[in-house]
N, C-alpha and C positions, 0 to 999 in steps of 0.2 A: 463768106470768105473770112477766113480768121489767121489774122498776123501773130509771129511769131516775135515776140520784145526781145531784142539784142542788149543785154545787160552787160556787155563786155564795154568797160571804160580804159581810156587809154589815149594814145598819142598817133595821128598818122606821120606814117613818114614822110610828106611835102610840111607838118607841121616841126617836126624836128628838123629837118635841112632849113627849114627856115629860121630856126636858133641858134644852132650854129653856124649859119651865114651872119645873122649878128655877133654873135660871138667874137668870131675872127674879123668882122670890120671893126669893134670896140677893141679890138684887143691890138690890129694894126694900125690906130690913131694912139690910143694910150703909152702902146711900148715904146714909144723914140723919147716921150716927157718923160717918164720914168727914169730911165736910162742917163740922161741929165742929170738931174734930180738926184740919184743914189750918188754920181760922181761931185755932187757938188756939199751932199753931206760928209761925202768921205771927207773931201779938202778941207771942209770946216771945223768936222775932229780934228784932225791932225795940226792944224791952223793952232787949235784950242789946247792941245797936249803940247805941243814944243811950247804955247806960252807959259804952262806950268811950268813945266820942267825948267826952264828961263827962271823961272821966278821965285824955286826949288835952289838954283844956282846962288842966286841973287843972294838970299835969306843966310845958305851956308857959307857964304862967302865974309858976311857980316857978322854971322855969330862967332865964325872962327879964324876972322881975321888971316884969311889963307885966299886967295885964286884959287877957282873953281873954273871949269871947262866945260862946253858942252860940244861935243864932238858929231857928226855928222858922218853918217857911214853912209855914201851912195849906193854902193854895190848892191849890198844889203836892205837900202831900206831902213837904216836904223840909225839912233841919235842916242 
């Protein structure tokens, strides 16, 4: 009796459902840190740009002997 070699390489499918079953559990523990994480670098820029900008005030306030303002726009979003 003489076998025939199956040279076909590849993936089965209970091998693939099985990576993206990990996929989606690594990706549903990951995403709530993230999430966080992006929110709390945002705060840290903006934390770090209004203290420029303060300090921008500061500077031209002293070179030209004038009050200088920094103004806060809520609506907007903008300083």
């Amino acid at each position: 009796m003489q076998f025939q070699k199956n040279d076909k390489s590849g993936f089965t499918l209970i091998e693939l459902m099985v990576v993206i079953v990990l996929i989606g559990v690594v990706t549903a523990v990951i995403l709530p840190e993230m999430q966080g994480t992006y929110e709390d670098a945002l705060l840290r820029s903006t934390g770090r740009k209004i203290m420029s900008v303060s300090s921008l005030a500061a500077s031209r306030a002293v070179a030209t002997s004038r009050e200088q303002r920094l103004k806060f726009d809520v609506q907007n979003g903008r300083y």
